[in-house]
C-alpha positions as CSV (number, residue, x, y, z in Angstrom):
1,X,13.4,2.0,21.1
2,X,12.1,-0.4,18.4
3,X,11.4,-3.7,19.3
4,X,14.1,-6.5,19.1
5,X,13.4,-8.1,16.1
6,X,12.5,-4.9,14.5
7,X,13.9,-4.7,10.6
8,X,13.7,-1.2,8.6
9,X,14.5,-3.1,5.6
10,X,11.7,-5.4,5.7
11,X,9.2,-2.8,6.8
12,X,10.4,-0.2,3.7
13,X,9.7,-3.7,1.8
14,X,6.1,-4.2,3.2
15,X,5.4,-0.1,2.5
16,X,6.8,-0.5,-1.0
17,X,4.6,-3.4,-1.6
18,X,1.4,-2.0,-0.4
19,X,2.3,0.9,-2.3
20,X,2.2,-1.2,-5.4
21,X,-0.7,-2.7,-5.2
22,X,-2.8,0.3,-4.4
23,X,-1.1,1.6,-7.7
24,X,-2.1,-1.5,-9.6
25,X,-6.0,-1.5,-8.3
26,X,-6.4,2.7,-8.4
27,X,-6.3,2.1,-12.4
28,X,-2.9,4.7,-12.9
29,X,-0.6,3.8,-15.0
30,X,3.0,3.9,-14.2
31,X,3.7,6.5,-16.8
32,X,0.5,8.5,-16.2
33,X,1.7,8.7,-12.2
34,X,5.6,9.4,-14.2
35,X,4.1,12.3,-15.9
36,X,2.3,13.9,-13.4
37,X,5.3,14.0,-10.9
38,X,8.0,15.0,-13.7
39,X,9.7,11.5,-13.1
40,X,11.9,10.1,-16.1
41,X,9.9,6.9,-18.0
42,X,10.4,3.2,-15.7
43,X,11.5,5.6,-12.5
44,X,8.7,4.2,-10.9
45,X,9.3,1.0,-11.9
46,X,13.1,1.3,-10.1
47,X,11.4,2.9,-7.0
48,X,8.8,0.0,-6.6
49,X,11.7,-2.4,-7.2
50,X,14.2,-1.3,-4.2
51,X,16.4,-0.3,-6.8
52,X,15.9,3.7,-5.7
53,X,15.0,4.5,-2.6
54,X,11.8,5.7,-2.2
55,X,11.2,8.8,-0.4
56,X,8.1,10.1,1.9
57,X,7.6,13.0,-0.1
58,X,7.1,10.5,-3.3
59,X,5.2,8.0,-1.6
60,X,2.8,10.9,-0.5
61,X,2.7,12.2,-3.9
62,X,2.0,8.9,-5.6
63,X,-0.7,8.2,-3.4
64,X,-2.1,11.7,-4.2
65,X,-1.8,11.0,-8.0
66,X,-3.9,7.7,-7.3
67,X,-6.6,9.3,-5.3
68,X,-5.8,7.1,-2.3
69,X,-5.7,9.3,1.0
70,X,-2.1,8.6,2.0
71,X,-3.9,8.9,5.8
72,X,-5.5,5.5,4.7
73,X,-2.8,4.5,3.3
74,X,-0.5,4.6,6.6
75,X,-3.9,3.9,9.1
76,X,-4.2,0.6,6.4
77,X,-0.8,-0.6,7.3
78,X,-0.3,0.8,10.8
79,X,-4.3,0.5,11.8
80,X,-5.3,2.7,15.3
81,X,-8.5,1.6,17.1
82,X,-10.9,2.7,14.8
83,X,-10.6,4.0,11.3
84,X,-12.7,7.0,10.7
85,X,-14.9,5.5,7.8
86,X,-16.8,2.2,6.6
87,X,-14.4,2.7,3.7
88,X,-11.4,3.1,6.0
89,X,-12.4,0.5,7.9
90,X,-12.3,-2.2,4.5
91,X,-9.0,-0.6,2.7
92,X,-7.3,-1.2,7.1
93,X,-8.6,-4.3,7.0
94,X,-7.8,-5.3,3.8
95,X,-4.2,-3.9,3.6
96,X,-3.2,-4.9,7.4
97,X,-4.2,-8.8,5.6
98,X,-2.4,-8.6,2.3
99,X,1.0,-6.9,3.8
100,X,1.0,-7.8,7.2
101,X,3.9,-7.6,9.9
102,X,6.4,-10.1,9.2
103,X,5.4,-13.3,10.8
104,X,7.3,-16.1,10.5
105,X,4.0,-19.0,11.4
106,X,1.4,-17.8,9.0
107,X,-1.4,-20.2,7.7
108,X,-1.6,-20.1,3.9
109,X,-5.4,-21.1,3.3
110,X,-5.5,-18.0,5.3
111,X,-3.6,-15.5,4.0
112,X,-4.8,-16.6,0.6
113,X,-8.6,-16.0,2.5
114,X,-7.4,-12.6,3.3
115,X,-5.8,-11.4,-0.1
116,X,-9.0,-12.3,-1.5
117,X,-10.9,-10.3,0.3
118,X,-8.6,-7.3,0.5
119,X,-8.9,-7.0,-3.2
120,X,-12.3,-7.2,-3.2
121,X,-12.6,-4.4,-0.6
122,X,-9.6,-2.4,-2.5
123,X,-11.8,-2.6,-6.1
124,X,-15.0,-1.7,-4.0
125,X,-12.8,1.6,-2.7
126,X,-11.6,2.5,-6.1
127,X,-14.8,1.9,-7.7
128,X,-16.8,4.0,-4.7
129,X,-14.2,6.6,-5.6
130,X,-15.8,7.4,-9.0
């Protein structure tokens, strides 16, 4: 049973947002990810909007297109213990701070502290990657 103040909504939000910006950092364009599923042109776009739902098996295949382990992707937003790699360990860390569970007291110098860093640590993945 999910917890009480459990929403799907704004959790398919968060996902779709992470999504988003690991899109934006890998360096794929929209069209280039378009192409290489068979999409129409600016169905991405709608999908990263809410205005389509977004599927599992897209979200798996977008992060493929991107070169971002969808493992990470999920470990990064739903972090275990202990990420398998120094890598891993940033992209959690930096993901968990730029889309983190809802909470409704956040301190802003601090999120603004940790979306600094988490793009820092994203680039640093991406760049590794090549």
């Amino acid at each position: 049973m999910p917890p009480k103040n459990f929403d799907p909504q704004k959790e398919v939000r968060r996902v779709t947002a992470a999504l988003r910006t690991a899109i934006r950092l890998s360096g794929v364009s929209h069209r280039q990810i378009e192409r290489a599923l068979a999409m129409s042109t600016g169905y991405l776009t709608r999908l990263l909007a809410g205005q389509v739902k977004l599927k599992i098996t897209q979200l798996l295949e977008i992060c493929q297109v991107i070169g971002l382990p969808a493992g990470t992707f999920f470990a990064a937003l739903y972090p275990l213990r202990t990420p398998a790699t120094e890598a891993e360990t940033r992209l959690a860390r930096g993901l968990a701070q730029l889309h983190p569970e809802p909470l409704e007291t956040r301190d802003p110098e601090s999120l603004l502290a940790g979306l600094r860093g988490f793009l820092d640590e994203l680039e640093a993945h991406f760049r590794e990657r090549k």
